[in-house]
MIDREN-346721 format. One record per atom (N, C-alpha, C, CB): residue in one letter; residue number from 1; z, y, x. Coordinates in steps of 0.05 Angstrom, whole numbers, plus 5000, padded with zeros to 4 digits. Last residue first. Glycine has a CB too. Example, Ala and Ser with C-alpha at 12.3 -4.5 7.8 and 13.67 -1.06 7.14 Angstrom:
<atoms>
+------+-------+------+------+------+
: loke : marnu :   zz :   yy :   xx :
+------+-------+------+------+------+
:    s :     2 : 5142 : 4955 : 5257 :
:    s :     2 : 5143 : 4979 : 5273 :
:    s :     2 : 5157 : 5001 : 5258 :
:    s :     2 : 5114 : 4988 : 5282 :
:    a :     1 : 5156 : 4886 : 5264 :
:    a :     1 : 5156 : 4910 : 5246 :
:    a :     1 : 5156 : 4934 : 5264 :
:    a :     1 : 5181 : 4911 : 5226 :
+------+-------+------+------+------+
</atoms>
This chain:
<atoms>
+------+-------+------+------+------+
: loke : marnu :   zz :   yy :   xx :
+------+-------+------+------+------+
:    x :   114 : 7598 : 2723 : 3707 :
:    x :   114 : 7573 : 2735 : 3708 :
:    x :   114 : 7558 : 2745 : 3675 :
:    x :   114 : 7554 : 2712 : 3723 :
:    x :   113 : 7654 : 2708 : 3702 :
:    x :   113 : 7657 : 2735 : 3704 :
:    x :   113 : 7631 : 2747 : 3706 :
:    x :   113 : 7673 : 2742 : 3726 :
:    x :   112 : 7639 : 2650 : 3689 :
:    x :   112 : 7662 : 2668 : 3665 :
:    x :   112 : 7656 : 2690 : 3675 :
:    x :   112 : 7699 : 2662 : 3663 :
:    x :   111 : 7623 : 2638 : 3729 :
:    x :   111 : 7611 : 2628 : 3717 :
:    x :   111 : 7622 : 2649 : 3692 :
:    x :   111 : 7612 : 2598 : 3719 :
:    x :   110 : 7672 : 2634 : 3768 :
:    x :   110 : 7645 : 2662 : 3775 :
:    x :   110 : 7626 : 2657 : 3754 :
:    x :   110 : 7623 : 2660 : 3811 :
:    x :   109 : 7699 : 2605 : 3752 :
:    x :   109 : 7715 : 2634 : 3752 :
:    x :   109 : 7676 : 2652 : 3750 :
:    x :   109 : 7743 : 2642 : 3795 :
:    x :   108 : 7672 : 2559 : 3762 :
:    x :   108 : 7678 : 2564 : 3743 :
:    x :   108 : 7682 : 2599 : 3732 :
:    x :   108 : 7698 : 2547 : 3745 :
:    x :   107 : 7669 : 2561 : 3815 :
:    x :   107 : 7644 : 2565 : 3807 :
:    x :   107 : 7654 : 2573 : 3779 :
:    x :   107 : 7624 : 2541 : 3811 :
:    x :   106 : 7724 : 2555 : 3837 :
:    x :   106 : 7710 : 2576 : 3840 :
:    x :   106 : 7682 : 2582 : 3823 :
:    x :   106 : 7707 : 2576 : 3865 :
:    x :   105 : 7735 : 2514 : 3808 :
:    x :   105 : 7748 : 2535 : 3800 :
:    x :   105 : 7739 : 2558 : 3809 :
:    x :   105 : 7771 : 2533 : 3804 :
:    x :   104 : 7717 : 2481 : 3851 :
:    x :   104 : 7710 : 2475 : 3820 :
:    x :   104 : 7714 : 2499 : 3810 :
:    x :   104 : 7728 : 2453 : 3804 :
:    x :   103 : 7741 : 2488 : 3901 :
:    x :   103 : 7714 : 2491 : 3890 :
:    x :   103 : 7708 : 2500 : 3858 :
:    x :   103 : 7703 : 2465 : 3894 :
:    x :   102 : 7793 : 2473 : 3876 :
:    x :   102 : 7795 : 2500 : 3890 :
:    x :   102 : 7761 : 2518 : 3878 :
:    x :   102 : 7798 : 2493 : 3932 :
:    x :   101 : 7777 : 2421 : 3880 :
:    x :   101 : 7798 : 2433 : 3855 :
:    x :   101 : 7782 : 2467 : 3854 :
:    x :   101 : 7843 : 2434 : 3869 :
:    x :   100 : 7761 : 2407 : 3931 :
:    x :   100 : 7742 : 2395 : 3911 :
:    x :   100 : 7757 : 2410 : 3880 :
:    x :   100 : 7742 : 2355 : 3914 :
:    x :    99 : 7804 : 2423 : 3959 :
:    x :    99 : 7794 : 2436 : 3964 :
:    x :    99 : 7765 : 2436 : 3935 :
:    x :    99 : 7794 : 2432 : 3993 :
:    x :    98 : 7847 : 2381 : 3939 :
:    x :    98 : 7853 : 2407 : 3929 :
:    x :    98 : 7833 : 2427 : 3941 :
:    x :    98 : 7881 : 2415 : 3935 :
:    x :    97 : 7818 : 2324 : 3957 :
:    x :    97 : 7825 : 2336 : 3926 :
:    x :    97 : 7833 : 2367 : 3916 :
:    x :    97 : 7849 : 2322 : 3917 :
:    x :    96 : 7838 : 2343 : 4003 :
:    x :    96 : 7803 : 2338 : 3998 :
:    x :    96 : 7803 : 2343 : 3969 :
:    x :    96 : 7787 : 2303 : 4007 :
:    x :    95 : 7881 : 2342 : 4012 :
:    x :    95 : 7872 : 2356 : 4019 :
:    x :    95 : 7840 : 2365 : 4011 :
:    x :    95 : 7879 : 2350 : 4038 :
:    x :    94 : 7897 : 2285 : 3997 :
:    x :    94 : 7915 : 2306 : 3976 :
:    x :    94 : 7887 : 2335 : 3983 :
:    x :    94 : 7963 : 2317 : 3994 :
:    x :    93 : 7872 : 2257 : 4031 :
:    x :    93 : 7861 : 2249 : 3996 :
:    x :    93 : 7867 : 2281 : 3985 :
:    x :    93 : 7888 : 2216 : 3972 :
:    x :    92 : 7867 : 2275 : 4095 :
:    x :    92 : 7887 : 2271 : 4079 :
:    x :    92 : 7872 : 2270 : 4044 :
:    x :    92 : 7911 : 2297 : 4087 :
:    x :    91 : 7807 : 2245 : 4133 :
:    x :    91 : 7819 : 2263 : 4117 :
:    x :    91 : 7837 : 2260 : 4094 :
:    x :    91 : 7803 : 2274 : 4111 :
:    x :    90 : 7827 : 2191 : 4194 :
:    x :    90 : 7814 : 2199 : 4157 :
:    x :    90 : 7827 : 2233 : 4145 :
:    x :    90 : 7834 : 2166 : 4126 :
:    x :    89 : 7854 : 2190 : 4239 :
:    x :    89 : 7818 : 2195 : 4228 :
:    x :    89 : 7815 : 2198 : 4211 :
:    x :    89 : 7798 : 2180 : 4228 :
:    x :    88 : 7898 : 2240 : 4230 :
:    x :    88 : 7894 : 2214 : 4238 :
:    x :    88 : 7864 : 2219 : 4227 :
:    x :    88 : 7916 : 2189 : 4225 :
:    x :    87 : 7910 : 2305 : 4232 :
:    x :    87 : 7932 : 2277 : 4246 :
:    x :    87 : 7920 : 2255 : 4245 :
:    x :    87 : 7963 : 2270 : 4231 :
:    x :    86 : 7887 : 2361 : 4224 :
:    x :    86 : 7884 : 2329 : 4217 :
:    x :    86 : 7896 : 2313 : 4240 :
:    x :    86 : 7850 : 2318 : 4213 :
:    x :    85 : 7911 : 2421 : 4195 :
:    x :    85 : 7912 : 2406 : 4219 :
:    x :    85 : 7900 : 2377 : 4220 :
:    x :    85 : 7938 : 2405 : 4226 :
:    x :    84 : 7867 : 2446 : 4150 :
:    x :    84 : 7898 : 2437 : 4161 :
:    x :    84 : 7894 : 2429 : 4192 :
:    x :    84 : 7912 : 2409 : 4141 :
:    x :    83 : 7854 : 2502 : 4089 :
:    x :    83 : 7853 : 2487 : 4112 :
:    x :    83 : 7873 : 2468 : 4127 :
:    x :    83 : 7848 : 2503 : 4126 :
:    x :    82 : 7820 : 2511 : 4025 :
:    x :    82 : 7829 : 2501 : 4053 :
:    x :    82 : 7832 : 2495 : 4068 :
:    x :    82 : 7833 : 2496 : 4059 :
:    x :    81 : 7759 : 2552 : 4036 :
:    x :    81 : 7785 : 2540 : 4011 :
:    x :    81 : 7807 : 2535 : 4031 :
:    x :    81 : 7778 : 2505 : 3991 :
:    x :    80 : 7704 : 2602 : 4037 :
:    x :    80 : 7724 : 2584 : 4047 :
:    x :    80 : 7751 : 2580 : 4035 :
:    x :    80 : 7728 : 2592 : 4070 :
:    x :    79 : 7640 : 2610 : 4023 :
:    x :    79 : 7672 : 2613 : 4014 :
:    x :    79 : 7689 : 2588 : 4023 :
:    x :    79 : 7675 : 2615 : 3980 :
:    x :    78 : 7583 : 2643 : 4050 :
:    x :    78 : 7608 : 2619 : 4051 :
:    x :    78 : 7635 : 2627 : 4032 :
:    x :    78 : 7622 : 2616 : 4087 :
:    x :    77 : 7527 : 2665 : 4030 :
:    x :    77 : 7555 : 2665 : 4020 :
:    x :    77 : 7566 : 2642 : 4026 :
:    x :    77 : 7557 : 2669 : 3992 :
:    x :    76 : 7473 : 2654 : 4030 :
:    x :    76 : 7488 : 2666 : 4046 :
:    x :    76 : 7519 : 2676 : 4049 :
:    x :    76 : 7477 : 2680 : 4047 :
:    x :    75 : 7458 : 2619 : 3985 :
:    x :    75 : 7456 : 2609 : 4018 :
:    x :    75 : 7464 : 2628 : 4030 :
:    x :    75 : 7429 : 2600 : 4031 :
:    x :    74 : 7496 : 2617 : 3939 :
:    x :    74 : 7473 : 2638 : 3941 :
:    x :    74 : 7464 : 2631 : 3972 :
:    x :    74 : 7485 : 2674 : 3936 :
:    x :    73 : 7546 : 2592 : 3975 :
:    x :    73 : 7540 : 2604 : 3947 :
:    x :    73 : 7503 : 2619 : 3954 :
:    x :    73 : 7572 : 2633 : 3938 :
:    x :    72 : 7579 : 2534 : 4005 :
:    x :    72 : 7556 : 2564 : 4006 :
:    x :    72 : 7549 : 2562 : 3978 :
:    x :    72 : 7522 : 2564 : 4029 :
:    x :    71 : 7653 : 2513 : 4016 :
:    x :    71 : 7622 : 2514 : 4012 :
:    x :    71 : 7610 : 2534 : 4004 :
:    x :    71 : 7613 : 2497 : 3995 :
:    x :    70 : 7700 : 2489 : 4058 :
:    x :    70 : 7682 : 2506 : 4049 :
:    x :    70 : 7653 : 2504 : 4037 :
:    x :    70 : 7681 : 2517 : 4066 :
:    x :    69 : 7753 : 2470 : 4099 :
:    x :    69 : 7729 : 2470 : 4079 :
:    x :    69 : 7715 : 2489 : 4055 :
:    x :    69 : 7734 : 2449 : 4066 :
:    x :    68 : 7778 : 2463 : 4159 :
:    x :    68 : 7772 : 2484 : 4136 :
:    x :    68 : 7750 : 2475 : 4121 :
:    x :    68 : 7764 : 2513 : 4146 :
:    x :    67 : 7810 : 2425 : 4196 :
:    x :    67 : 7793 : 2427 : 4192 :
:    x :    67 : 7794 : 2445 : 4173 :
:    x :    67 : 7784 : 2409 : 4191 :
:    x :    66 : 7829 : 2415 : 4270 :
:    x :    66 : 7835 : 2424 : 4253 :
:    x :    66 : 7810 : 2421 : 4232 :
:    x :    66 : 7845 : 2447 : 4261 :
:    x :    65 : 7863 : 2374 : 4327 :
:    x :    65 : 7835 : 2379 : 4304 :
:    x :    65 : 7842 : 2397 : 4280 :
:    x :    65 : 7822 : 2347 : 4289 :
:    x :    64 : 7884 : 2378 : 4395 :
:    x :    64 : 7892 : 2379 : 4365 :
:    x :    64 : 7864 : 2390 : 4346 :
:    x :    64 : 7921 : 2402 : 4361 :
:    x :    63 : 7876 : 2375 : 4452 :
:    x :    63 : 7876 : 2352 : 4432 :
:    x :    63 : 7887 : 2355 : 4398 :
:    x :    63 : 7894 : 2331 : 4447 :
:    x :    62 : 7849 : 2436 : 4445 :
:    x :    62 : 7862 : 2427 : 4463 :
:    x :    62 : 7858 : 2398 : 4451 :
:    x :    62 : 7889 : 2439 : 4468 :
:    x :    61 : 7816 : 2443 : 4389 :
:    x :    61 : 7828 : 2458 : 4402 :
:    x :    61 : 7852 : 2448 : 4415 :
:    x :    61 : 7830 : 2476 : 4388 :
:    x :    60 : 7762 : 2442 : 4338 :
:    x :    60 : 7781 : 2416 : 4356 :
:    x :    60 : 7789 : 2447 : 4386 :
:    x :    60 : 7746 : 2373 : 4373 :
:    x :    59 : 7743 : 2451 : 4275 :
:    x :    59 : 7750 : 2455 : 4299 :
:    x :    59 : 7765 : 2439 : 4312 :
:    x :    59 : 7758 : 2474 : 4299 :
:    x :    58 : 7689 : 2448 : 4233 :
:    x :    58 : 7714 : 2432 : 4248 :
:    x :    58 : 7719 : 2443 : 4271 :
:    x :    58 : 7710 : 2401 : 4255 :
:    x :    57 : 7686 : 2448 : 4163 :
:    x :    57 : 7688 : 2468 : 4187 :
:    x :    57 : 7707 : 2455 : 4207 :
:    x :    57 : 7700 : 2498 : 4178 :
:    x :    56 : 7660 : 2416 : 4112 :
:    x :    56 : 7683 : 2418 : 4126 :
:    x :    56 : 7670 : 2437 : 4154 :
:    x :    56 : 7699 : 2385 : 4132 :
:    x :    55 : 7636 : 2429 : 4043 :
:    x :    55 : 7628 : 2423 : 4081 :
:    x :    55 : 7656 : 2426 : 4091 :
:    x :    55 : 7602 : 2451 : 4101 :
:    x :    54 : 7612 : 2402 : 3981 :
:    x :    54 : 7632 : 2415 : 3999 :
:    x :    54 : 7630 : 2407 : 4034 :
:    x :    54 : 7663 : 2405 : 3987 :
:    x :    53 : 7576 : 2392 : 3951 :
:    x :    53 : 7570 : 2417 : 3962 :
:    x :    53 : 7586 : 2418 : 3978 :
:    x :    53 : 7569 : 2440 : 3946 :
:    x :    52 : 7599 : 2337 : 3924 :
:    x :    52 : 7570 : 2363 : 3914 :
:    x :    52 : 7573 : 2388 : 3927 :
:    x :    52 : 7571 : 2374 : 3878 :
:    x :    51 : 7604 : 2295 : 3951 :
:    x :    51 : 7634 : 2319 : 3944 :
:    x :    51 : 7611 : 2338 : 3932 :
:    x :    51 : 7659 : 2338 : 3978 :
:    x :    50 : 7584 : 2257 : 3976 :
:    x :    50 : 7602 : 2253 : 3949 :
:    x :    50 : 7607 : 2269 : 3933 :
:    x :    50 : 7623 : 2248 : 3951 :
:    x :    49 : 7598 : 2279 : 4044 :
:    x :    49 : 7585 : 2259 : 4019 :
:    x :    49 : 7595 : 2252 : 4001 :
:    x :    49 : 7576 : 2237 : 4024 :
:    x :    48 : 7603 : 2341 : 4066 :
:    x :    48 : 7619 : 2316 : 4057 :
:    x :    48 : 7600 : 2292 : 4035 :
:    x :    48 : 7648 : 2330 : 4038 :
:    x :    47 : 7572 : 2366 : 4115 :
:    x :    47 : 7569 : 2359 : 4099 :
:    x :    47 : 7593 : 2346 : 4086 :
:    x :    47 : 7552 : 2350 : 4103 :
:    x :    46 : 7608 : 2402 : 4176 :
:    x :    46 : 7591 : 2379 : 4167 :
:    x :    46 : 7595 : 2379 : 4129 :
:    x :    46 : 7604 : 2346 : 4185 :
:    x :    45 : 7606 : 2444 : 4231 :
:    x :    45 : 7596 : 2443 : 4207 :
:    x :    45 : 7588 : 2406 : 4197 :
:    x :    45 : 7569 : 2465 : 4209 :
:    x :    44 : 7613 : 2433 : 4286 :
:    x :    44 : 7626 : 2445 : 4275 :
:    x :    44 : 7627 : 2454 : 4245 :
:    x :    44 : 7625 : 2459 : 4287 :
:    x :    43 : 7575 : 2381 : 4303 :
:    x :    43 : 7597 : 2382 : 4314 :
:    x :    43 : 7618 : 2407 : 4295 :
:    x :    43 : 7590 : 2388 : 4345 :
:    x :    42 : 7530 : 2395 : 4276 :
:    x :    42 : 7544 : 2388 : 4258 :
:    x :    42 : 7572 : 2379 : 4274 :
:    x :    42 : 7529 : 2368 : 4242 :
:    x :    41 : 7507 : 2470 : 4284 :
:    x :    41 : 7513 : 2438 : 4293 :
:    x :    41 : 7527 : 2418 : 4275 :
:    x :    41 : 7530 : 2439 : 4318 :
:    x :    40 : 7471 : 2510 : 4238 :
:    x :    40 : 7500 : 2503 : 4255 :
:    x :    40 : 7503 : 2479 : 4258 :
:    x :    40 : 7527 : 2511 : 4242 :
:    x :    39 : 7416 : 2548 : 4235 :
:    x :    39 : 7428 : 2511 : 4240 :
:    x :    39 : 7454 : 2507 : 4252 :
:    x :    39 : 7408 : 2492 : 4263 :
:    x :    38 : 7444 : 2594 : 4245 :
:    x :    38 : 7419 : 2587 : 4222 :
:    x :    38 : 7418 : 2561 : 4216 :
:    x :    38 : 7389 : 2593 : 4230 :
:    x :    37 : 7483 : 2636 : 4268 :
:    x :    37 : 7479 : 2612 : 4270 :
:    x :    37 : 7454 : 2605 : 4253 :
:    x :    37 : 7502 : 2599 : 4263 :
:    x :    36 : 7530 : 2664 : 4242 :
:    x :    36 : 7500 : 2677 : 4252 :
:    x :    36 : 7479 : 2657 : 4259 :
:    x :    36 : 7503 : 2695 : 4278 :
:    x :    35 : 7574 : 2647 : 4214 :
:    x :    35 : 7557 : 2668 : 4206 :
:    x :    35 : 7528 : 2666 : 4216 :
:    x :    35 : 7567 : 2693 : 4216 :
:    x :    34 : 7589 : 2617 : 4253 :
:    x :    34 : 7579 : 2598 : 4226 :
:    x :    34 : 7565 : 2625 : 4204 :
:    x :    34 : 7615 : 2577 : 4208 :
:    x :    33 : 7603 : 2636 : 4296 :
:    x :    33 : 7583 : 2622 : 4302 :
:    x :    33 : 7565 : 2618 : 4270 :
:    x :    33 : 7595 : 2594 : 4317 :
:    x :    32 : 7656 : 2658 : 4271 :
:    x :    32 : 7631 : 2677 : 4273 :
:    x :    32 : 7602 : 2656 : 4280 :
:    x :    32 : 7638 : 2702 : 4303 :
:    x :    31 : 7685 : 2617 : 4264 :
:    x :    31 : 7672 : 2621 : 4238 :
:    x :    31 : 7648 : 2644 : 4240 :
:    x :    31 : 7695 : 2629 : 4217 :
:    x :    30 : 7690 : 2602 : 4309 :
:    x :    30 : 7677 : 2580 : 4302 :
:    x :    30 : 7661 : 2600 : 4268 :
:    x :    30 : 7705 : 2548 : 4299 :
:    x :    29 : 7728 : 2645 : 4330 :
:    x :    29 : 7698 : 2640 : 4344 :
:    x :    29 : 7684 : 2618 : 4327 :
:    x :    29 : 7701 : 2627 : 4379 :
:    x :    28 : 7764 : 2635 : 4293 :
:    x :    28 : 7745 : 2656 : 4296 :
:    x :    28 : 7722 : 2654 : 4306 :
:    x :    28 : 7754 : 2673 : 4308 :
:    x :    27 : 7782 : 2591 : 4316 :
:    x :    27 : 7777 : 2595 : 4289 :
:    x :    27 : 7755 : 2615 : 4293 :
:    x :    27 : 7802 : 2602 : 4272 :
:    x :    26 : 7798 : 2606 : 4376 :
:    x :    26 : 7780 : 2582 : 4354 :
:    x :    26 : 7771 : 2577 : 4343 :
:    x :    26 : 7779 : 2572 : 4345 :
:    x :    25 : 7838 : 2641 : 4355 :
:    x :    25 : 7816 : 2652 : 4360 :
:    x :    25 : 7791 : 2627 : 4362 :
:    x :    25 : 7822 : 2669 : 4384 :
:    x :    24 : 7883 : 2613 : 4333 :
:    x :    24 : 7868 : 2631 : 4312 :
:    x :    24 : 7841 : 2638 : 4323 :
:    x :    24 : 7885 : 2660 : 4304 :
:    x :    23 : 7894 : 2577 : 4374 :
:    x :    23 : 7880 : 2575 : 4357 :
:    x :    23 : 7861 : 2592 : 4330 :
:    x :    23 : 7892 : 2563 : 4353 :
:    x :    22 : 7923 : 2622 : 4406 :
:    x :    22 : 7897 : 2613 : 4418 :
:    x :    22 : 7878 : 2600 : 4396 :
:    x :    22 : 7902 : 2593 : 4442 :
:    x :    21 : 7964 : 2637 : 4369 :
:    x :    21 : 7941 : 2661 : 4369 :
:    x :    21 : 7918 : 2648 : 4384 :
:    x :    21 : 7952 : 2693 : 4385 :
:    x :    20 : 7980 : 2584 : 4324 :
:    x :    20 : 7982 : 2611 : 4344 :
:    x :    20 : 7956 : 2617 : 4353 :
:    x :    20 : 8000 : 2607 : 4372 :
:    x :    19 : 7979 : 2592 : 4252 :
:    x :    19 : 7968 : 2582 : 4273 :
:    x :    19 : 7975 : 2592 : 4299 :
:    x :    19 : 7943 : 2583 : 4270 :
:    x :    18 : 7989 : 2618 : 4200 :
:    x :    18 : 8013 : 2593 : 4213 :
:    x :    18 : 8004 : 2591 : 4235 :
:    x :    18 : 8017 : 2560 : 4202 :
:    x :    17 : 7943 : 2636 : 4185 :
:    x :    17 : 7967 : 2656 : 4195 :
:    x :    17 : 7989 : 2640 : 4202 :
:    x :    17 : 7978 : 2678 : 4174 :
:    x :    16 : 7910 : 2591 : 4168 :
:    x :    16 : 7905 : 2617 : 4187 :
:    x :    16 : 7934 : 2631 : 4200 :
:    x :    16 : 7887 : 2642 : 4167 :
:    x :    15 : 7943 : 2584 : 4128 :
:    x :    15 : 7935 : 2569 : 4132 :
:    x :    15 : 7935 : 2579 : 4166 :
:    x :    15 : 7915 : 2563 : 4114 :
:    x :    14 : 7935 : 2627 : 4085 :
:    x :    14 : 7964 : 2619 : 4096 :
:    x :    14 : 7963 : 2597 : 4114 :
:    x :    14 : 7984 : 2611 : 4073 :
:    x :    13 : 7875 : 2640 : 4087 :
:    x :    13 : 7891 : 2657 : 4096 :
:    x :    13 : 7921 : 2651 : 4110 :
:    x :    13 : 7892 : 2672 : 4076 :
:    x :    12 : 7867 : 2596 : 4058 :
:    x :    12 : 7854 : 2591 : 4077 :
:    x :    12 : 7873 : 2612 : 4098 :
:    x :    12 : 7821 : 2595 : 4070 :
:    x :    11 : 7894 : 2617 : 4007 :
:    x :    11 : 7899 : 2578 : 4014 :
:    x :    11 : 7883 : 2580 : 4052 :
:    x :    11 : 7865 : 2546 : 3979 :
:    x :    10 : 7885 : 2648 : 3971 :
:    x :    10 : 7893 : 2653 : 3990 :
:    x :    10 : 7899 : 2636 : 4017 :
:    x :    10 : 7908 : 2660 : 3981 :
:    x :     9 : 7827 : 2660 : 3942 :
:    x :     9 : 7845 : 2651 : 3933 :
:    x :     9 : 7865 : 2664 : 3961 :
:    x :     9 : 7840 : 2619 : 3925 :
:    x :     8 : 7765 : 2647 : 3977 :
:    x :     8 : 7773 : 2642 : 3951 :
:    x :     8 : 7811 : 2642 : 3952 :
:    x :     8 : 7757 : 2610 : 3941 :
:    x :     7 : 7743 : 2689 : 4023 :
:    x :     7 : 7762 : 2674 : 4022 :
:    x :     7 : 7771 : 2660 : 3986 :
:    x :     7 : 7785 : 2692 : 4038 :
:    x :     6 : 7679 : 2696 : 4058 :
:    x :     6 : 7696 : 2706 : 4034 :
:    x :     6 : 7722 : 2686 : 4033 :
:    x :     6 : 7675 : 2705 : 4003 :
:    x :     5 : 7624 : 2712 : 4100 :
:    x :     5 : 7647 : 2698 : 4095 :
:    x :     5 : 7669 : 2707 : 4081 :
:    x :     5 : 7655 : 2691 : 4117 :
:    x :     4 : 7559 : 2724 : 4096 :
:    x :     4 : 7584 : 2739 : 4098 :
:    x :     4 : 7610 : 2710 : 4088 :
:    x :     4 : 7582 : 2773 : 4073 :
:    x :     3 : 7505 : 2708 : 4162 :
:    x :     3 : 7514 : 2707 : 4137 :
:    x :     3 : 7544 : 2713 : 4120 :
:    x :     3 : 7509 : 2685 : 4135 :
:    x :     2 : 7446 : 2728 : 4181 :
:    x :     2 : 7470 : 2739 : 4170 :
:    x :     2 : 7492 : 2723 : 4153 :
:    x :     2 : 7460 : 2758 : 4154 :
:    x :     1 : 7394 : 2702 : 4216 :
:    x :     1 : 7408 : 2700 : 4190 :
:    x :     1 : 7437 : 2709 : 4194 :
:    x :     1 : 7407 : 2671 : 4179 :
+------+-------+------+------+------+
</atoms>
């Protein structure tokens, strides 16, 4: 399975480009896995409960966690929203709210332009 990875917006991009370069590749490696992959682990892919569709993408790189969220369109379409660093066990409210925003607005947008 193939699958193509898209960016909604810019939020994931400015995100990405703060990072240094060992993490960027992290990233990379995590989001090519999440292309080709068919069952992605849930060490790097998980569900959110609650959230109707939204997955987080986790990376962990040296002792620092990062996460990206994202959810699939058409099952081969990721679109990816935001991303951050996570500092303590719980995911930041602000962060989860603006990716669950981001979502919304994506289906919306694509709902208006079909």
């Amino acid at each position: 399975m193939r699958r193509e990875i898209i960016f909604y917006e810019n939020h994931f991009i400015e995100f990405y480009q703060n990072q240094d370069e060992k993490v960027k590749e992290k990233i990379k490696y995590t989001l090519e896995l999440k292309k080709q992959v068919d069952k992605v682990p849930e060490k790097f892919l998980k569900h959110l409960a609650g959230t109707n569709g939204l997955y987080e993408i986790r990376i962990e790189f040296q002792s620092n966690i990062y996460r990206i969220f994202c959810c699939f369109d058409k099952g081969k379409l990721v679109v990816l929203f935001n991303g951050f660093q996570k500092k303590s066990q719980f995911t930041p409210k602000n962060e989860l709210e603006k990716a669950l925003r981001l979502m919304n607005e994506y289906f919306q947008q694509k709902i208006y332009l079909e």
